[in-house]
Structure formats: C-alpha cells, structure tokens
N, C-alpha and C positions, 0 to 999 in steps of 0.2 A: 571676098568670101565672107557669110556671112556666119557667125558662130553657131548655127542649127548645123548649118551645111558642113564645117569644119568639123564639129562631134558625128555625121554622117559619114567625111572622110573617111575619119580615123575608124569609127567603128568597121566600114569595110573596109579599112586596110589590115585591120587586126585577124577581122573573117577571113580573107582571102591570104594570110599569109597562113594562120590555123589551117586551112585548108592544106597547102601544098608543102606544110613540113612536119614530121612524126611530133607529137605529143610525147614528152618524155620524162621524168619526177625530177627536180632538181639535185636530190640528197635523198638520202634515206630519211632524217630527220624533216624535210620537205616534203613525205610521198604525199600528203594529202593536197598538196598546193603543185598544179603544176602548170607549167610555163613551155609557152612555142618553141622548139629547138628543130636544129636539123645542121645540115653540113653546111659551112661557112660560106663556102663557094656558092652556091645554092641561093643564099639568101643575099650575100650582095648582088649576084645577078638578078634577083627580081626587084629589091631594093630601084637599084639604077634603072632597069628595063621600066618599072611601073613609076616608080614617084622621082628620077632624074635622083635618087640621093646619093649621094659621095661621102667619102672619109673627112671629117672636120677635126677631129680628137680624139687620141687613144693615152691608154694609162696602163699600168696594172693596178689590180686589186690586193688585199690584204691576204687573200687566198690562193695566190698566183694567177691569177683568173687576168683574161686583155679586155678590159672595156673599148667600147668603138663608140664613138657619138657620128652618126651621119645626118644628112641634111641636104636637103634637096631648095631646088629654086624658089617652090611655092611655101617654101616656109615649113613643109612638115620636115621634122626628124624624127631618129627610130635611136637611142644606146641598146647595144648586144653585149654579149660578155661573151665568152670564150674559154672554156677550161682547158686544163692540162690535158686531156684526153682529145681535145678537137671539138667537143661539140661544142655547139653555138646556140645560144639562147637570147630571145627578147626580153628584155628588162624594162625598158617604158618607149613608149612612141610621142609626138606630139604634133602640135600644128605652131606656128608663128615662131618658128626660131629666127633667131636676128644675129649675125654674126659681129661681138667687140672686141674693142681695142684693148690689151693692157692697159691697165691704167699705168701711168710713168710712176717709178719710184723716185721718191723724193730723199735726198740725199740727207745723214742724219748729222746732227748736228754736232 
C-alpha cells in the first residue's frame, strides 16, 4: 500500500466512523475541540467488521479513563479511551502498526 493510498485509508476511515457515531464535546473545558464518540459496543463492532482490528493493549489513564490500542492485519490501528460514564471516544487512528517484543531486562549489576 502505497502512502497516498494509506492517508486515503485513514481519511475514510475517520469519515465513515464520524458518520455512524454521535459527535460529542470531550469536557467542558474541551467544548470547542470535539472528538468521535459513541457507545463502546458500537465501535469495536465496526472496528472488527470493516478493518479485521482487535484489542492489542489497554491501560488506564491519569483521569480513570481505559485506553484501547486496536490493530488490525493490514497494519492500521485505531487507541479509544473510555470514560467513567461509558462513553467511548477516538483518540488517534493509524496505518503500519507492527506488533514488538519486550525488549529483555538486563539484570543489574
């Protein structure tokens, strides 16, 4: 895939997820910045149904909030966050993820 193509991806991936999940303000401090959300369920089923992505990595945040990092076969991924309340928001998408190893700790001296 060729990197036009890959910013083509993502650009309709971004469109067609805007499309089928409410527009919602992150914060109040946030209203003017706003970000794709909608119910959790919702979006890993189209996740998986359109781009094959799956759960690679989850954390919490500083704010209790569940980060996700998914990742699909062809290399794109999508991290969501997830607040206290349930709803679920896009945080950044991409293309070429490559899945590493730990690197080994080396034992200290």
């Amino acid at each position: 895939m060729t990197k036009k193509s890959s910013i083509l991806v993502q650009g309709t991936l971004f469109t067609a997820l805007a499309a089928l999940v409410t527009v919602t303000p992150l914060s109040t401090a946030d209203a003017q910045q706003r970000s794709v959300c909608g119910k959790r369920d919702a979006i890993m089923e189209r996740l998986e149904a359109q781009y094959e992505e799956q759960p690679v990595a989850i954390g919490l945040d500083s704010k209790g909030g569940i980060m996700e990092m998914l990742a699909g076969p062809s290399g794109s991924w999508t991290i969501i966050r997830t607040n206290a309340k349930g709803l679920t928001c896009f945080m950044a998408t991409g293309v070429a993820f490559e899945k590493m190893s730990p690197k080994a700790l080396e034992p200290s001296a």
